[in-house]
C-alpha positions as CSV (number, residue, x, y, z in Angstrom):
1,X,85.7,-6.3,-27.8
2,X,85.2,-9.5,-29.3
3,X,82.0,-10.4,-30.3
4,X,80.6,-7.0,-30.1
5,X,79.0,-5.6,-32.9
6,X,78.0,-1.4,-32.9
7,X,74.7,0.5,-32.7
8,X,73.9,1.7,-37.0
9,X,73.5,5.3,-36.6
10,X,71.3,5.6,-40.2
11,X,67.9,3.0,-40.5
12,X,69.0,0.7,-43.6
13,X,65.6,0.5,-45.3
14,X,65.3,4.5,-45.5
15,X,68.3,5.9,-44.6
16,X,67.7,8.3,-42.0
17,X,69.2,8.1,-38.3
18,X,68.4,6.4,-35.8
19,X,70.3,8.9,-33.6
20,X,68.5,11.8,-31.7
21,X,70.0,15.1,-34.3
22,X,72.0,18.4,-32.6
23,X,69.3,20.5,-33.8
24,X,65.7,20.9,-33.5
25,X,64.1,17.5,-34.9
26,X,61.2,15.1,-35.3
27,X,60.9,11.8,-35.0
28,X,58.9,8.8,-35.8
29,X,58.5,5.2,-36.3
30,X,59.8,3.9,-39.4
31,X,57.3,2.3,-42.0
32,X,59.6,-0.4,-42.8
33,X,62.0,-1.6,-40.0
34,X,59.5,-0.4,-37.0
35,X,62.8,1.6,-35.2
36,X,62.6,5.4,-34.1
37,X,63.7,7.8,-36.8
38,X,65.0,11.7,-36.7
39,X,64.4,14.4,-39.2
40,X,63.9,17.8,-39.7
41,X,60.8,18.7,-42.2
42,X,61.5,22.5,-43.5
43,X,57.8,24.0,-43.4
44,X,56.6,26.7,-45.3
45,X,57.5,29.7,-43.0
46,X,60.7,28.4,-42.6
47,X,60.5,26.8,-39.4
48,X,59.7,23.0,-39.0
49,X,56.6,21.4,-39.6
50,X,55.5,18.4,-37.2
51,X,52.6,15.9,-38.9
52,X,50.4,13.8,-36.3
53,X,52.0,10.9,-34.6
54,X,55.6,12.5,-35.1
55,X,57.7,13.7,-31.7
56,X,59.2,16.9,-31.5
57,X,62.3,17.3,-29.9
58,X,64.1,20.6,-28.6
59,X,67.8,20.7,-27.9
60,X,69.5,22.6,-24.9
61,X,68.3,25.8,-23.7
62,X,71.8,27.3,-24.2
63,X,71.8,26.4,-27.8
64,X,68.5,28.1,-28.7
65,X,68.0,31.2,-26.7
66,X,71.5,32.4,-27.0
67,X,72.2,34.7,-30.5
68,X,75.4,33.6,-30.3
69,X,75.2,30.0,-31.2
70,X,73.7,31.6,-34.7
71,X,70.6,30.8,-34.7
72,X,67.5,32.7,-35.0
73,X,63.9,32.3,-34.1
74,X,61.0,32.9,-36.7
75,X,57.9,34.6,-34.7
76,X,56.2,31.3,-35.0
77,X,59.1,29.4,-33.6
78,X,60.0,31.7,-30.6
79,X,56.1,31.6,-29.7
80,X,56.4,27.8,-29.9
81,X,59.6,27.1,-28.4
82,X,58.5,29.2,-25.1
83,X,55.5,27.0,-24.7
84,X,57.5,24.3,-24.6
85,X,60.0,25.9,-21.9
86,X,57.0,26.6,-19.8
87,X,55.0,23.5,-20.9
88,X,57.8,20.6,-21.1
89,X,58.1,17.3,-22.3
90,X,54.6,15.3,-22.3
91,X,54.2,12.6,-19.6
92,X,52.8,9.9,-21.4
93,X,50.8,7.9,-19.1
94,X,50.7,8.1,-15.1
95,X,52.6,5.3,-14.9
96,X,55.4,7.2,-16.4
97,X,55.3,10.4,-13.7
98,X,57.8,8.9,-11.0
99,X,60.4,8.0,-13.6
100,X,60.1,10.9,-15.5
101,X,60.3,12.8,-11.8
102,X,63.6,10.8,-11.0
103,X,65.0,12.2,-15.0
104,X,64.4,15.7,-14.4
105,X,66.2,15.8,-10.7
106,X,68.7,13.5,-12.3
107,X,69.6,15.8,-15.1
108,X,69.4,19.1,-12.4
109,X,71.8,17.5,-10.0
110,X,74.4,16.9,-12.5
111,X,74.1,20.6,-13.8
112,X,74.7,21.8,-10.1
113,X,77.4,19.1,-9.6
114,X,78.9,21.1,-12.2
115,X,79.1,24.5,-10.7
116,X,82.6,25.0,-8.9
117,X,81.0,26.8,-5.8
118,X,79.2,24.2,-4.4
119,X,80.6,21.2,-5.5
120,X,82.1,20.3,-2.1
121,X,78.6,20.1,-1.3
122,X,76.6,16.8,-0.7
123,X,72.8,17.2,-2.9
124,X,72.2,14.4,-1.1
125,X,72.5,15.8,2.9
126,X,69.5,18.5,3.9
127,X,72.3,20.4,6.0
128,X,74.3,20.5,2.6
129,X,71.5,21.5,0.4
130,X,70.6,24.4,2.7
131,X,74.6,25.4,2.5
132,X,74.2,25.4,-1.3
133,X,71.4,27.6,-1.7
134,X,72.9,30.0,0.8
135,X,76.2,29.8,-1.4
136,X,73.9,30.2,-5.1
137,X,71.7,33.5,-3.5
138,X,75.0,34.8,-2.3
139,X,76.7,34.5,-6.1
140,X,73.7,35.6,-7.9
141,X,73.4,32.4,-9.2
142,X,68.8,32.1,-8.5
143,X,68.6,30.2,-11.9
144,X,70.2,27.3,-10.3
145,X,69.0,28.1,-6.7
146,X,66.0,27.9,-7.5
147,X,66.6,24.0,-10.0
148,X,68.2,23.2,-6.4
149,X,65.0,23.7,-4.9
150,X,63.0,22.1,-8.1
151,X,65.5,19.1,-7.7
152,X,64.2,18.8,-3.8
153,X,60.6,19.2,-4.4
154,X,60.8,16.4,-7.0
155,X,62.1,14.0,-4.7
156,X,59.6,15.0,-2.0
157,X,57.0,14.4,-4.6
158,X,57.5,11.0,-6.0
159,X,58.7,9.9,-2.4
160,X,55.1,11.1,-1.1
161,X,53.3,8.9,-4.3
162,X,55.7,6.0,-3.3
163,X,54.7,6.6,0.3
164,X,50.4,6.9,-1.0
165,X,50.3,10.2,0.9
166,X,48.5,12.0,-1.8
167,X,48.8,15.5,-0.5
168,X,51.9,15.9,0.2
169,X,52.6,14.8,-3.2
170,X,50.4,17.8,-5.0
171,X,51.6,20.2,-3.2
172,X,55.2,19.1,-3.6
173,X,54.5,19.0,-7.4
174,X,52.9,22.1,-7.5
175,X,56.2,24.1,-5.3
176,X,58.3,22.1,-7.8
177,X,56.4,24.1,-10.9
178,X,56.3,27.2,-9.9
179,X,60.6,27.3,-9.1
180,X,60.5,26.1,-12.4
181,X,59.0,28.9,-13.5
182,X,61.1,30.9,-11.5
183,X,64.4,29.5,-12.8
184,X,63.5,29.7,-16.3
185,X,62.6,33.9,-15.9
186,X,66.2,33.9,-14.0
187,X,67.7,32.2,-17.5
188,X,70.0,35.7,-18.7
189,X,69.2,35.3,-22.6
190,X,65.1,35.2,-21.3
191,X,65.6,38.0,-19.2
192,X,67.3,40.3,-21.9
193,X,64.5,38.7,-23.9
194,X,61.6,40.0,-22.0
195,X,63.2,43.0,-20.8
196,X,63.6,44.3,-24.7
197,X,60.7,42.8,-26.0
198,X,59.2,45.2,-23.5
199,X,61.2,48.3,-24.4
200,X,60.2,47.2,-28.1
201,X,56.4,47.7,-27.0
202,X,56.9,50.6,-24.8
203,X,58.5,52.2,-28.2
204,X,55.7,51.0,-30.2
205,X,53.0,52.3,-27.9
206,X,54.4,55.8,-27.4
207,X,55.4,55.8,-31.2
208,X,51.3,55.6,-32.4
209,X,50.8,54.9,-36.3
210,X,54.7,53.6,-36.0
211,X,54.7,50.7,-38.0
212,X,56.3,47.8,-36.1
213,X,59.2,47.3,-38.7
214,X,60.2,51.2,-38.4
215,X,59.9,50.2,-34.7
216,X,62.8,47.9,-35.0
217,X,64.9,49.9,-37.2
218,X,64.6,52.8,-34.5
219,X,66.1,50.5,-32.2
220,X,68.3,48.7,-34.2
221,X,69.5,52.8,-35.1
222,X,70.3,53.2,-31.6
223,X,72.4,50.0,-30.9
224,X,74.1,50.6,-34.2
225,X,74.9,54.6,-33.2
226,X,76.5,53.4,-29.8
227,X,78.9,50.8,-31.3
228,X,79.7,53.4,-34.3
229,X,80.6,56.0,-31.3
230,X,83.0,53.7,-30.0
231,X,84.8,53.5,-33.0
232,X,88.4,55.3,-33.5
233,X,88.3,58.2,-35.7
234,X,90.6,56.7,-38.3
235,X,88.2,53.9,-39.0
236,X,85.3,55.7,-39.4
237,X,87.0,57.9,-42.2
238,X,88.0,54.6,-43.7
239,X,84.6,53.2,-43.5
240,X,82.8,56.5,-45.1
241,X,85.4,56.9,-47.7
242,X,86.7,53.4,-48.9
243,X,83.9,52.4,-50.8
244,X,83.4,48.7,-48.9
245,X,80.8,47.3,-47.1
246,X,80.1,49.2,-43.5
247,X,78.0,45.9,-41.6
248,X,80.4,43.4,-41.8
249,X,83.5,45.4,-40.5
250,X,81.2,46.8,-37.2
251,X,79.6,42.9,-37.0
252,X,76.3,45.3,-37.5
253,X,72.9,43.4,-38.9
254,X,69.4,44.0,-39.8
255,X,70.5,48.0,-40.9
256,X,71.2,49.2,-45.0
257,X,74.3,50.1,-46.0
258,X,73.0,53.4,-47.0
259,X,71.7,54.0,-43.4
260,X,75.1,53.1,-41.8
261,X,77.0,55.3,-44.3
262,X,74.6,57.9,-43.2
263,X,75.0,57.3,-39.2
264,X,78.8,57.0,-39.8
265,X,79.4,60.6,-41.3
266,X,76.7,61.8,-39.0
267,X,79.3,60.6,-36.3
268,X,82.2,62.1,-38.1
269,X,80.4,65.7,-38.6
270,X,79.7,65.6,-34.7
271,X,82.7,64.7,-34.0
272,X,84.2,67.2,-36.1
273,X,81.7,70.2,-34.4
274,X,83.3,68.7,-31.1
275,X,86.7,69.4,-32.3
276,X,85.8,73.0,-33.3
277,X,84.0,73.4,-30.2
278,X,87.1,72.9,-28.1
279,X,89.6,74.4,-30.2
280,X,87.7,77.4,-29.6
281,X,87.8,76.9,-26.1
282,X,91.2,76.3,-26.3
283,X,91.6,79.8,-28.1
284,X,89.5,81.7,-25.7
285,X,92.2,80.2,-23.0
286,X,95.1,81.5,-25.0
287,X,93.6,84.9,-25.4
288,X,92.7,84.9,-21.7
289,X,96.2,84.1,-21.0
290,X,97.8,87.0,-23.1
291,X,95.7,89.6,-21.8
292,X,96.8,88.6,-18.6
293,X,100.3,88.7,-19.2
294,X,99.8,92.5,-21.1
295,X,98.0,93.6,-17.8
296,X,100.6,92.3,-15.6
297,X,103.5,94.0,-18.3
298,X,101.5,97.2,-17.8
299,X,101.1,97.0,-14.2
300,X,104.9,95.9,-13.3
301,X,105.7,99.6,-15.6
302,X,103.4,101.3,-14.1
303,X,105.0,100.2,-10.8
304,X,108.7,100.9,-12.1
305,X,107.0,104.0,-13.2
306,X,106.0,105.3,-9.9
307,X,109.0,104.0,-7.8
308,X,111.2,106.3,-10.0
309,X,109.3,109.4,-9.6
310,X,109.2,108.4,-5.9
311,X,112.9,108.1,-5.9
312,X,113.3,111.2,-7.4
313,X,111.4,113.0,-5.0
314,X,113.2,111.4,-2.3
315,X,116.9,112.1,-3.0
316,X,115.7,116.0,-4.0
């Protein structure tokens, strides 16, 4: 339109932006212009250092949790990143608790808005809301049953502070944080998460004086020998014999070459003894089956055999 001028996505004095980044950030106030700035400040471990008075901002849940995106977590930053799931964004100021309850059931009702199954379904309408959670527990779906129940509470809570009934307000706030809670343990990528974290540690435990990397490799091993047994024969002779590098070609990471090579022939010898197993089965059968047919040859002229002397007998 006419007249109308756009938002400058970089600050002009020191060029960063002005613009909330797609990754994990900071952010402060600009020395020179005063305006809200985004960065990322590479500290020493690798992960991102945040200096006092700065704002550190976390994007989507989906695009940190989730090894497919491609990124990956330092032991620092997984430690850190958790809190903050758990923790969430700092209210600053009282003031700023009913708005910052009317964001989060905002943001919750347009995820479940989003969800096929109950989108014929109005958030707004108890009888509706009590449809929808029937419909989520039904489908599996608790991680959003329980941000429908989250989005409720919220609602209830700031509604009771509006309303100066104090107690109903607390204990609304505290059913809201606790199916908070439970939605984030029914997230799948935390799940998986704590569910091998765990089998990491029961492997440590039971493995005493195991080192924690040797740990990983063990397991990594594993995971590795189960996608190189579902591998046709013909690549597996191509990947021991053709010289080139084993990880890429079975999207395999965190393992040698040298170890691969050595898990890949050790599939190709096993299969191999597996072949030989059976084709002396196989054998056994055919041997089986020709001494049957000899013993049913003899029997049939030992029958002939016996008629004709019977015969013989017979007609004198």
């Amino acid at each position: 339109m006419e007249g109308e001028t756009s938002q400058p996505r970089f600050c002009e004095v020191c060029g960063l932006s002005l613009v909330m980044l797609d990754t994990w950030c900071t952010s402060r106030n600009c020395d020179n212009c005063g305006k809200e700035v985004f960065f990322v400040r590479r500290g020493e471990d690798g992960g991102i250092r945040v200096e006092k008075g700065e704002k550190f901002h976390v994007p989507q849940l989906t695009l940190s949790l989730d090894p497919a995106t491609g990124g990956e977590f330092t032991r620092a930053g997984l430690e850190g990143f958790i809190k903050q799931l758990f923790l969430g964004q700092k209210i600053e100021g009282k003031e700023k608790l009913i708005e910052r309850f009317k964001e989060l059931e905002e943001r919750i009702d347009a995820e479940l808005r989003g969800l096929d199954c109950i989108s014929h379904c109005d958030l707004e309408s108890e009888a509706d809301v009590e449809e929808a959670a029937g419909i989520l527990e039904k489908q599996g779906l608790n991680e959003y049953r329980f941000n429908l129940f989250r989005s409720c509470l919220l609602r209830r809570c700031y509604t009771a502070i509006e309303e100066e009934d104090a107690l109903d307000a607390v204990y609304a706030a505290y059913q809201a944080d606790i199916f908070k809670e439970y939605s984030l343990l029914e997230h799948r990528h935390l799940k998986e998460i704590i569910w091998l974290g765990y089998g990491c540690y029961v492997d440590l435990v039971k493995n005493e004086g195991m080192t924690e990397h040797a740990a990983k490799e063990k397991k990594l091993i594993r995971g590795a020998t189960k996608k190189i047994r579902s591998v046709d024969s013909e690549l597996l002779y191509a990947l021991a014999k053709d010289g080139g590098e084993i990880a890429p070609r079975l999207t395999v990471s965190g393992l040698s070459e040298a170890t691969l090579k050595a898990l890949v022939d050790h599939e190709l010898e096993r299969r191999e003894q597996d072949r030989q197993v059976l084709l002396a089965k196989e054998e056994m059968k055919i041997k089986r089956a020709a001494n049957s047919i000899k013993l049913w040859g003899f029997l049939f002229t030992l029958a002939n055999g016996l008629i004709l002397v019977l015969y013989k007998d017979w007609i004198g």
